[in-house]
C-alpha positions in Angstrom: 117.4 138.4 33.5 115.2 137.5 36.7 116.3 138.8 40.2 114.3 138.7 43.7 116.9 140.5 45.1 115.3 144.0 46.3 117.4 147.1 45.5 119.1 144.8 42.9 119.8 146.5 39.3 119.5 143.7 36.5 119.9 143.9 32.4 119.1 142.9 29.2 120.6 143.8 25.5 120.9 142.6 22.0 122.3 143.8 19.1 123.1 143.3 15.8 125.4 144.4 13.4 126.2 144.0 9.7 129.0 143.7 7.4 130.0 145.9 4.4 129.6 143.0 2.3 126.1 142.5 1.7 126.7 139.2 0.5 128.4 138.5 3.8 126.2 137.2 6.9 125.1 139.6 10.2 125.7 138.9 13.7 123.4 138.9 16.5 124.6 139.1 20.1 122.9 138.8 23.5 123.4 139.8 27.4 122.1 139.8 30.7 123.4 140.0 33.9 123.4 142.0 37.2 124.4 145.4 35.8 123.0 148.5 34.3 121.6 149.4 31.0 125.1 151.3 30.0 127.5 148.2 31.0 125.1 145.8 29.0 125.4 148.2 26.1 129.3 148.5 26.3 129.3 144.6 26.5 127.2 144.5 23.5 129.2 146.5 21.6 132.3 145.0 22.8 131.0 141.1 21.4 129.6 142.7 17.9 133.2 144.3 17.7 135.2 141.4 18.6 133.0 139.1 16.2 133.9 141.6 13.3 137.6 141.6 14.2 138.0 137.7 14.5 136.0 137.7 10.8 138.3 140.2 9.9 135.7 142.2 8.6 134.7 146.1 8.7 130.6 146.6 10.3 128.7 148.6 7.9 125.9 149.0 10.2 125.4 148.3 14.2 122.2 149.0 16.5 122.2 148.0 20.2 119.0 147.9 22.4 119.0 147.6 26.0 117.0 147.7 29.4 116.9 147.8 32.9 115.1 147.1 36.2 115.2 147.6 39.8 114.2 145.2 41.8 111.6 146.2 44.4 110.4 142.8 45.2 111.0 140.5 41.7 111.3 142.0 38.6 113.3 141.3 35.3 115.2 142.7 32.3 114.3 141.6 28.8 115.8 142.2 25.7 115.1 140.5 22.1 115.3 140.1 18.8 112.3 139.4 16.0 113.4 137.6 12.7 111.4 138.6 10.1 111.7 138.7 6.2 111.2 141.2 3.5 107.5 139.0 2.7 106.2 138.3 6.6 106.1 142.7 6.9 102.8 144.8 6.2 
């Protein structure tokens, strides 16, 4: 999230959450906006949530990251997520 707007607050998050079924897929959510680091994290939260319930599905496991900036002159909030498997880690 980009802003030039001086004084302005702006965020990033991600997240990620898994099911108790192993054998089950995970679900990775993103946001940005104009907003702090603890409304991009409830909104976060709020998606991985709503994702399980429409799945009907309990999460085993959830981890949210976020961040965010003040604008002095241009700034911006950014959040993400690296894909890796068991065989790409050292």
């Amino acid at each position: 999230m980009t802003s030039d707007v001086p004084g302005q607050t702006v965020a990033a998050a991600v997240g990620w959450a898994l099911p108790d079924d192993p054998a089950k897929p995970g679900v990775i959510m993103e946001f940005h906006d104009i907003a702090t680091r603890e409304q991009a994290e409830r909104a976060i939260h709020a998606m991985l949530e709503e994702a399980f319930q429409i799945r009907g599905e309990p999460i085993r496991e959830m981890k949210v990251f976020a961040v965010e900036h003040t604008v002095e002159r241009a700034g911006c909030a950014l959040a993400a997520v690296t894909l890796l498997a068991e065989q790409d880690l050292v």
